[in-house]
MDAnalysis code that builds the backbone (N, CA, C; Angstrom):
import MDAnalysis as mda
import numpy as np

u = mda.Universe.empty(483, n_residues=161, atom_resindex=np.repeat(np.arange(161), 3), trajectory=True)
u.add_TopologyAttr("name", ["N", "CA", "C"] * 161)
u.add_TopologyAttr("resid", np.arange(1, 162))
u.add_TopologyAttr("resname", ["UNK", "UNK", "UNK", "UNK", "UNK", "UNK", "UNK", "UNK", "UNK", "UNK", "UNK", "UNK", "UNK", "UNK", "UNK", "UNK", "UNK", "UNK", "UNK", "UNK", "UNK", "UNK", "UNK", "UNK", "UNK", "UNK", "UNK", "UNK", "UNK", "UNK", "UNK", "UNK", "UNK", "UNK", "UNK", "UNK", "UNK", "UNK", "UNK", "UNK", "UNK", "UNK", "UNK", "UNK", "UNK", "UNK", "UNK", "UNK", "UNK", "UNK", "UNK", "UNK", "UNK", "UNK", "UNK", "UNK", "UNK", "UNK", "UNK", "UNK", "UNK", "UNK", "UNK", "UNK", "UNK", "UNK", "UNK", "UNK", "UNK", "UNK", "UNK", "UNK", "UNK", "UNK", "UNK", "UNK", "UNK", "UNK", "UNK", "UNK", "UNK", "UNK", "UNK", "UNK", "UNK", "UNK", "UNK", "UNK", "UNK", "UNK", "UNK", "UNK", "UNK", "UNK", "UNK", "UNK", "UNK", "UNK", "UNK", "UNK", "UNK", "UNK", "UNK", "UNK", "UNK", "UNK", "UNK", "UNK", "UNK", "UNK", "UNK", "UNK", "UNK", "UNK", "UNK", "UNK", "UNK", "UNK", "UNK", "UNK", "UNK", "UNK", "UNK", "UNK", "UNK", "UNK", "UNK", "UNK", "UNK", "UNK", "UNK", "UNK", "UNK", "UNK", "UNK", "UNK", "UNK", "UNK", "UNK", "UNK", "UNK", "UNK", "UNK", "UNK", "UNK", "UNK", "UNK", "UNK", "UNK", "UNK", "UNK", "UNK", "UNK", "UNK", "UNK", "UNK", "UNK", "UNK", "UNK", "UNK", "UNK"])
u.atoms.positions = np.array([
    [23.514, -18.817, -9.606],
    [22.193, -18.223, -9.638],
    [22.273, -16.809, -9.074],
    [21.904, -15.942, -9.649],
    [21.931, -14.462, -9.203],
    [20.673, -14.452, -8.320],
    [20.622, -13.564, -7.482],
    [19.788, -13.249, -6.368],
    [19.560, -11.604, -6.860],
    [18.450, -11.527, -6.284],
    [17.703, -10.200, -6.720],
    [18.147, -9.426, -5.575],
    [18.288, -8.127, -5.714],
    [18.879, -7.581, -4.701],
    [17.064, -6.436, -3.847],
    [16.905, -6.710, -2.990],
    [15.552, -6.669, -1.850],
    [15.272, -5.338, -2.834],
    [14.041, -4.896, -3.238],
    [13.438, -3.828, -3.541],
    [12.876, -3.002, -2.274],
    [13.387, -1.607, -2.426],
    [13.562, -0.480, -1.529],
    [12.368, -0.353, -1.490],
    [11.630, -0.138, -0.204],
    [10.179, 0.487, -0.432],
    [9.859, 1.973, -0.658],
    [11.176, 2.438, 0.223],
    [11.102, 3.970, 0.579],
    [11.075, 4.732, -1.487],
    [12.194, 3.544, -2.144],
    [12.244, 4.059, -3.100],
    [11.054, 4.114, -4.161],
    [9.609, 3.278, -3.776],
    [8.314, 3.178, -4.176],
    [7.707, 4.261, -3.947],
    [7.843, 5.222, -2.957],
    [6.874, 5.990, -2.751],
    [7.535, 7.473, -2.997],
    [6.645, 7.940, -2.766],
    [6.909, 9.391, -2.937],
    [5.960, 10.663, -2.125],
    [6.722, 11.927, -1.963],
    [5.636, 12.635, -1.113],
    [4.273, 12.694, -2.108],
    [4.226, 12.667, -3.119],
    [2.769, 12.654, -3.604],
    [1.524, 11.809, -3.800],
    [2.569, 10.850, -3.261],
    [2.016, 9.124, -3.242],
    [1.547, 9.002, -1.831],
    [1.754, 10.106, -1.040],
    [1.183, 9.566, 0.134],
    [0.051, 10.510, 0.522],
    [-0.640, 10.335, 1.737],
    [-2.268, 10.739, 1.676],
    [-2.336, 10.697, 3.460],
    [-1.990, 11.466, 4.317],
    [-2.279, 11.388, 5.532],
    [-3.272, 11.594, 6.539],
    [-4.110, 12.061, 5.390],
    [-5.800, 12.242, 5.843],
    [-6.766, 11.573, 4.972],
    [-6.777, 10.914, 4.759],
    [-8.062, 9.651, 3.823],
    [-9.141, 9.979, 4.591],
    [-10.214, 10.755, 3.724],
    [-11.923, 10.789, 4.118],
    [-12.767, 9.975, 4.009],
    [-12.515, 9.170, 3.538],
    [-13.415, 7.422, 3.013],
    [-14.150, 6.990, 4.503],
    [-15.153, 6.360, 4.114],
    [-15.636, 5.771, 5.366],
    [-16.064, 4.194, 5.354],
    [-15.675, 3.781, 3.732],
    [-15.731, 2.451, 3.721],
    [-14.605, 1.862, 2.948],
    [-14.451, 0.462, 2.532],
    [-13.356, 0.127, 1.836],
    [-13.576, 0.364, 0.590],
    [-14.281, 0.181, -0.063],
    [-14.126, 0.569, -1.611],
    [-13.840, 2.164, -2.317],
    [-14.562, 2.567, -1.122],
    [-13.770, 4.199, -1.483],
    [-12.372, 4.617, -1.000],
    [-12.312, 3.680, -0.174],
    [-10.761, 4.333, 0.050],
    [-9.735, 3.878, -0.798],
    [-10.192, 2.429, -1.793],
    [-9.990, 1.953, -2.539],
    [-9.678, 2.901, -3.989],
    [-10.395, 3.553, -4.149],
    [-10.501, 4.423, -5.088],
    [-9.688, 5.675, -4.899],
    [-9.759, 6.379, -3.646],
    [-8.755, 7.652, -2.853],
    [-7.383, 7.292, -3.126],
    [-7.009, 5.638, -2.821],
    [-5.720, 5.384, -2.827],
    [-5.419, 5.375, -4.413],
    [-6.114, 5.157, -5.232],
    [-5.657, 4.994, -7.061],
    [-5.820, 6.131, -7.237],
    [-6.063, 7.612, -6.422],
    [-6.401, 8.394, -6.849],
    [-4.699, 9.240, -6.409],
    [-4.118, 8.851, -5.908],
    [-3.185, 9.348, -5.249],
    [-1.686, 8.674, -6.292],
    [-2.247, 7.906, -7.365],
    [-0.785, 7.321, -7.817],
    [-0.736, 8.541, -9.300],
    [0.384, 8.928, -9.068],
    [0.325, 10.114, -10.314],
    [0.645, 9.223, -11.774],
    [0.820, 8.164, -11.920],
    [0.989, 7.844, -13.157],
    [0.525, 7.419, -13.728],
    [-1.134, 7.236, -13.424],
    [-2.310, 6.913, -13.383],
    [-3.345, 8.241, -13.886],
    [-3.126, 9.681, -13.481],
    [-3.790, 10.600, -13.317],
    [-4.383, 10.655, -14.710],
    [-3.930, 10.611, -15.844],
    [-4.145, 10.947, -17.223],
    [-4.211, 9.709, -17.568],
    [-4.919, 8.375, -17.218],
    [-5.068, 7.523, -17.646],
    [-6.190, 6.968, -17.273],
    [-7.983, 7.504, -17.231],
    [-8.976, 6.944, -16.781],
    [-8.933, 5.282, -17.281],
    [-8.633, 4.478, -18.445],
    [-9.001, 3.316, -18.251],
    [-8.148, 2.139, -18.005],
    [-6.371, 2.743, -17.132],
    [-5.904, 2.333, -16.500],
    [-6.565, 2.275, -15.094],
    [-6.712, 3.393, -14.775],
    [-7.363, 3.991, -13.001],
    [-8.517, 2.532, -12.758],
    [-9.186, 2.492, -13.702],
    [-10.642, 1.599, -14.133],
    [-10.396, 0.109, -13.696],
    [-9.150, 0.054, -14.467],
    [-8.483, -1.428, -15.057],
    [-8.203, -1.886, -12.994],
    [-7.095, -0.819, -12.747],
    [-6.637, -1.194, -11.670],
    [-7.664, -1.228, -9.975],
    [-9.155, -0.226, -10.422],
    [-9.671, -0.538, -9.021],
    [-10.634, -1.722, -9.006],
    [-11.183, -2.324, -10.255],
    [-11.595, -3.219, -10.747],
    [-10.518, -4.295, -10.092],
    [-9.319, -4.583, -10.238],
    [-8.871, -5.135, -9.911],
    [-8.205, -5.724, -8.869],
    [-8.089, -4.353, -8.244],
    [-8.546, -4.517, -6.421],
    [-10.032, -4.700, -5.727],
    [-11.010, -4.614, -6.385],
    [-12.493, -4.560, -5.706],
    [-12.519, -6.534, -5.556],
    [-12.131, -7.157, -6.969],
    [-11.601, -8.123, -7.027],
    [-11.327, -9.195, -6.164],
    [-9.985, -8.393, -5.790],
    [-8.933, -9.103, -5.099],
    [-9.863, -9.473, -3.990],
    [-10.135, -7.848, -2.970],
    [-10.946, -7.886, -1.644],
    [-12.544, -8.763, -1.843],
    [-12.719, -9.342, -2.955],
    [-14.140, -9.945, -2.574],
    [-13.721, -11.358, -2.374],
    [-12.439, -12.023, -2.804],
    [-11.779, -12.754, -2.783],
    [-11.206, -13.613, -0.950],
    [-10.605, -12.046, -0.328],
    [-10.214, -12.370, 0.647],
    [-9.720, -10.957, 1.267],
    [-9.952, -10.407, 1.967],
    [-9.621, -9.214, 2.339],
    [-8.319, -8.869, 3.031],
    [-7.401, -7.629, 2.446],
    [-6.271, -7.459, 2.747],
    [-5.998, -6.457, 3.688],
    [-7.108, -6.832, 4.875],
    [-6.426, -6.499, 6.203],
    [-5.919, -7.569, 7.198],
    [-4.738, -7.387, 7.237],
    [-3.672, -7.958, 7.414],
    [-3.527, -7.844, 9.115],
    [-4.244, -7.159, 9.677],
    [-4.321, -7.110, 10.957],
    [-3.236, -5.930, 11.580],
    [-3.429, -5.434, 13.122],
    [-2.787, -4.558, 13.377],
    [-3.014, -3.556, 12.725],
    [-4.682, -2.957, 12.131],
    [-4.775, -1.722, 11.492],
    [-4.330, -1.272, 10.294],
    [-3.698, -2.525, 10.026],
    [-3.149, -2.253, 8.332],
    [-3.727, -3.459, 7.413],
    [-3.627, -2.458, 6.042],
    [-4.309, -3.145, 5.107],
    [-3.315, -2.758, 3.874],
    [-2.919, -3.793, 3.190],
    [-2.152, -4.011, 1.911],
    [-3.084, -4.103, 0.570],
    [-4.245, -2.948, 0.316],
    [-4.506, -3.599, -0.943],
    [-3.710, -3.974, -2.127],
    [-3.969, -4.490, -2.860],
    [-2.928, -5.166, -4.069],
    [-3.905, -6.331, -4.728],
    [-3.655, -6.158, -6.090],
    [-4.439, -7.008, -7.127],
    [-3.869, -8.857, -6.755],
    [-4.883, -9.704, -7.219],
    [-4.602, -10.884, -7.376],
    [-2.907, -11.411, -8.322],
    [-2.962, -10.642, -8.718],
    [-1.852, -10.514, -9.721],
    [-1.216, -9.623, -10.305],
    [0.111, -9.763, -10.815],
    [0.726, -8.902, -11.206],
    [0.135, -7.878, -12.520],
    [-0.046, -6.372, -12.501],
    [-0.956, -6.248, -13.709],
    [0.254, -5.905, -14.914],
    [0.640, -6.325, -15.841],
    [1.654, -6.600, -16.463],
    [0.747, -5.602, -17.326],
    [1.721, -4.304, -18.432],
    [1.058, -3.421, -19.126],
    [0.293, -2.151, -18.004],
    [0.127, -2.429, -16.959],
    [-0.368, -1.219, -16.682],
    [0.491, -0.178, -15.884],
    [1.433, -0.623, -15.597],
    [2.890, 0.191, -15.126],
    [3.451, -0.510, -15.380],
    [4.923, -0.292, -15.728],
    [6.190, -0.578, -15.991],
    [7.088, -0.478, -15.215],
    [6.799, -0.361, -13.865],
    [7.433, 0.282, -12.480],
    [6.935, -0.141, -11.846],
    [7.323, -1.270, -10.489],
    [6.017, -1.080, -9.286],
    [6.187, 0.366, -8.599],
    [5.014, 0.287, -7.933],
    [4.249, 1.605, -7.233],
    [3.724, 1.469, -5.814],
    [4.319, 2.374, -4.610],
    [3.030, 1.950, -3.626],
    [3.032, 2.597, -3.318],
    [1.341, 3.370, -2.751],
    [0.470, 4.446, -1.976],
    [0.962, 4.006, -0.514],
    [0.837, 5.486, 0.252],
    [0.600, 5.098, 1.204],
    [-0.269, 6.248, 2.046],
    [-1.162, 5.446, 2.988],
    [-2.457, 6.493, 3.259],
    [-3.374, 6.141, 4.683],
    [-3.605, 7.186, 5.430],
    [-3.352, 6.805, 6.823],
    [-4.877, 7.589, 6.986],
    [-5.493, 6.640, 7.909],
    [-7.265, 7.288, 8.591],
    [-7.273, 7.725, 9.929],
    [-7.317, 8.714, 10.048],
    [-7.665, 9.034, 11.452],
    [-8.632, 7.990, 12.024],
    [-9.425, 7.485, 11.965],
    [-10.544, 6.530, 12.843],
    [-10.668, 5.008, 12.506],
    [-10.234, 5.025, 11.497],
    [-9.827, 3.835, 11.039],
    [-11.356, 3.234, 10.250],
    [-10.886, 2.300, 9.009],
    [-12.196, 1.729, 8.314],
    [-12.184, 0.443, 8.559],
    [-13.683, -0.223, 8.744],
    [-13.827, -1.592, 8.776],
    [-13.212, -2.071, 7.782],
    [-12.854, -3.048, 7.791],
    [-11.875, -4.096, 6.800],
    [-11.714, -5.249, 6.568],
    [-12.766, -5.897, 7.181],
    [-12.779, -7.160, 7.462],
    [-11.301, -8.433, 7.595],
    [-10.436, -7.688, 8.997],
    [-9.252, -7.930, 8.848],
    [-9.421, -9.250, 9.777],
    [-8.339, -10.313, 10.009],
    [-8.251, -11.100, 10.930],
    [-9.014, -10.862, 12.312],
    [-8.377, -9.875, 13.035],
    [-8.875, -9.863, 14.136],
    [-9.613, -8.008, 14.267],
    [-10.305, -8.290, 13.252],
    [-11.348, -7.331, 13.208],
    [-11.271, -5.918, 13.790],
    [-9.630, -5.708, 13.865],
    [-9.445, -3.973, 14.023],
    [-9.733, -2.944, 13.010],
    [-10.138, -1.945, 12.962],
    [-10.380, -1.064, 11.336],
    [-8.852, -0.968, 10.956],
    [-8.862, -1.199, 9.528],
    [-7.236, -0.353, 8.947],
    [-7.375, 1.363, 9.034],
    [-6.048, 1.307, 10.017],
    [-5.940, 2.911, 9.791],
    [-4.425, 3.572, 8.823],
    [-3.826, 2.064, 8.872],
    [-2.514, 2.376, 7.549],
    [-2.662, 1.432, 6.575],
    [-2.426, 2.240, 5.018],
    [-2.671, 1.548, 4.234],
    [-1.859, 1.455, 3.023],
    [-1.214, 0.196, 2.435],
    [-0.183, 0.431, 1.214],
    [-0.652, 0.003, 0.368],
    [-0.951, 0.758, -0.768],
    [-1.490, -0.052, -2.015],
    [-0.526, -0.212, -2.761],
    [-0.135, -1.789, -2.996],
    [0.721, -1.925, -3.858],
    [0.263, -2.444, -5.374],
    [1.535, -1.756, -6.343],
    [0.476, -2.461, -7.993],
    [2.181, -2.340, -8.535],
    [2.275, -3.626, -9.247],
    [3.419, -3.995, -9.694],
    [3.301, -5.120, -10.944],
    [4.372, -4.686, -11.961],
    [4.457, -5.191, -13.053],
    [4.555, -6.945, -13.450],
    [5.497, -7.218, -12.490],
    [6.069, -8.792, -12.775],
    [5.232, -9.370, -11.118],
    [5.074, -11.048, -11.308],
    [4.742, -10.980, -9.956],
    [5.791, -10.990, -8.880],
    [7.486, -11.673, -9.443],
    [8.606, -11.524, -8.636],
    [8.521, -10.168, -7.781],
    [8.123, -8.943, -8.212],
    [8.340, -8.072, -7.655],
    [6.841, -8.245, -7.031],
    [5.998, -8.283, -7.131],
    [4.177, -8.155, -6.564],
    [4.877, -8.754, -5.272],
    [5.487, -10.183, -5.374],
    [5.507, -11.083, -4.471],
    [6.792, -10.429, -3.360],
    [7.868, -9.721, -3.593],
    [8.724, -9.206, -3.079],
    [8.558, -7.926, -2.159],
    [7.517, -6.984, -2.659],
    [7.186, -6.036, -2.135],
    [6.175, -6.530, -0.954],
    [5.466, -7.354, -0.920],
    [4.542, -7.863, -0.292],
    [5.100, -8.364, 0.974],
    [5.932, -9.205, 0.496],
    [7.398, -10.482, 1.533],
    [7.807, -9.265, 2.813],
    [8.600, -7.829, 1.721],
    [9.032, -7.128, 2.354],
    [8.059, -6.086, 3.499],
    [7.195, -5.635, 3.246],
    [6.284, -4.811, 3.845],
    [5.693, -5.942, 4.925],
    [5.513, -7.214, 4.813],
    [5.411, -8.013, 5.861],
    [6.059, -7.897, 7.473],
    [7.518, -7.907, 6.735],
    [8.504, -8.024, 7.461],
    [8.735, -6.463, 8.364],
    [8.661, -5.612, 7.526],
    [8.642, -4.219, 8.399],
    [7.626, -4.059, 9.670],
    [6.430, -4.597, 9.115],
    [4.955, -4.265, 9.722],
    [4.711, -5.099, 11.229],
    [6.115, -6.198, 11.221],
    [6.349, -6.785, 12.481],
    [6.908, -5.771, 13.490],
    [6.937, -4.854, 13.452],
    [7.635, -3.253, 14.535],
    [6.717, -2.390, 14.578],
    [6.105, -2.907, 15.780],
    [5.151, -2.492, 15.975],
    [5.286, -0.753, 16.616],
    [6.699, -0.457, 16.792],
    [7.441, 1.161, 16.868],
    [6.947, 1.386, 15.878],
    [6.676, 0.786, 14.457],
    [7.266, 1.978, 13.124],
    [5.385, 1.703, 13.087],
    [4.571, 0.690, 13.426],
    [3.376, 1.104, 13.321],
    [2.848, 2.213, 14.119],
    [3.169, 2.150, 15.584],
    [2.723, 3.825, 16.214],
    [3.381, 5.032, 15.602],
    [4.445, 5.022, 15.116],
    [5.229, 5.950, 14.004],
    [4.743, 6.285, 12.773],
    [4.009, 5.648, 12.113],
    [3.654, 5.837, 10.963],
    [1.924, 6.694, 11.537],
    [1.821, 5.844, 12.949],
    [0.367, 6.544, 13.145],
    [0.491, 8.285, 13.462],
    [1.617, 8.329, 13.667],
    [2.041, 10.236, 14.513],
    [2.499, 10.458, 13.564],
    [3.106, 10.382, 12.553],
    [4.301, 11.205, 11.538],
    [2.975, 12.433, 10.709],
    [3.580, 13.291, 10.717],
    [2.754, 14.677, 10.569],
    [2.901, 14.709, 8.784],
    [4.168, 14.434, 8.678],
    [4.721, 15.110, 6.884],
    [4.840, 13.424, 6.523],
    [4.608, 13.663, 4.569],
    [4.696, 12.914, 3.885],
    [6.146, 12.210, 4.569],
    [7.061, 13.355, 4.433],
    [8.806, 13.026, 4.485],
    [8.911, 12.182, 5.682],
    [8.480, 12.686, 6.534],
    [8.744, 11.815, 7.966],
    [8.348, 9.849, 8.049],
    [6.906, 10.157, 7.285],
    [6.667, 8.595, 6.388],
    [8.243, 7.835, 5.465],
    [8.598, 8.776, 4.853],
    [9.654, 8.371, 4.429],
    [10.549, 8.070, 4.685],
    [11.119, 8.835, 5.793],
    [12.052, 8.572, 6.122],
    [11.600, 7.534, 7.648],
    [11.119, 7.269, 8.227],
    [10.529, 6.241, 9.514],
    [11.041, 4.875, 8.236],
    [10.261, 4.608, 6.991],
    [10.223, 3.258, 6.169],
    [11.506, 3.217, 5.935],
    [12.433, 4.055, 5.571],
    [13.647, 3.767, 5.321],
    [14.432, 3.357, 6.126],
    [14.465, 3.841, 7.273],
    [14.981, 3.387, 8.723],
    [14.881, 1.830, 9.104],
    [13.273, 1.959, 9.324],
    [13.355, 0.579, 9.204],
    [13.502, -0.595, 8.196],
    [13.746, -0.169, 6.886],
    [14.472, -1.051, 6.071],
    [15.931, -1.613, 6.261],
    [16.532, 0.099, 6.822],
    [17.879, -0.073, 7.144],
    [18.452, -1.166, 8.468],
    [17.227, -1.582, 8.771],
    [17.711, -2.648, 10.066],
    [16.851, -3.828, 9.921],
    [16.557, -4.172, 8.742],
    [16.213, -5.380, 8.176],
    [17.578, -6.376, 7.734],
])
């Protein structure tokens, strides 16, 4: 049986994919800020449509604050046809938004993930779990000034997974 070899997160994102000042003051708009930030989306209004629809969704469902100030939005499912690539935002609030998380802190970091197959929906998810237990790379991600520094902090701590 072949084993999948762990999908890179660092290799998901990109400096344009990330957003270190989010103006939103509730969840559904930041909801929207974050689809607004995926470039392969930009020239595609009834993808953009397809996919916040499908996060507004998810969160009426069960809300993906995950606690510790972070929030994973991500669809119920894999959206198969609307990228061919998974993708994840990443996007940080100075004050943080209500979120209706476990233990009711606002999310002030946020990864939106949107992915093709659910193996990968479910992998990226597994993995960003597992990082978000270091609670270093959460005060790190809260100070990092540049997109790059985001980047490179996630890679780091991949590298000692």
């Amino acid at each position: 049986m072949k084993t999948a070899t762990p999908v890179a997160l660092n290799e998901l994102l990109s400096p344009a994919a990330i957003n270190l000042n989010l103006k939103s003051t509730d969840r559904d708009s930041v909801l929207a800020e974050l689809v607004d930030q995926i470039p392969q989306l930009a020239n595609q209004p009834e993808a953009r449509e397809t996919l916040l629809r499908a996060l507004y969704e998810r969160e009426q469902l069960h809300s993906t604050g995950i606690g510790d100030g972070i929030a994973v939005p991500h669809s119920r499912n894999a959206l198969v046809g609307l990228v061919d690539q998974p993708i994840m935002v990443f996007g940080r609030h100075a004050q943080g938004i209500p979120y209706d998380a476990i233990d009711e802190v606002p999310a002030r970091l946020f990864f939106l993930v949107v992915a093709p197959t659910v193996t990968q929906h479910l992998a990226i998810l597994a993995r960003l779990s597992r990082l978000f237990r270091d609670s270093r790379l959460r005060r790190s991600l809260l100070a990092a000034d540049q997109p790059e520094k985001v980047l490179s902090l996630i890679r780091d701590a991949e590298a000692k997974l």
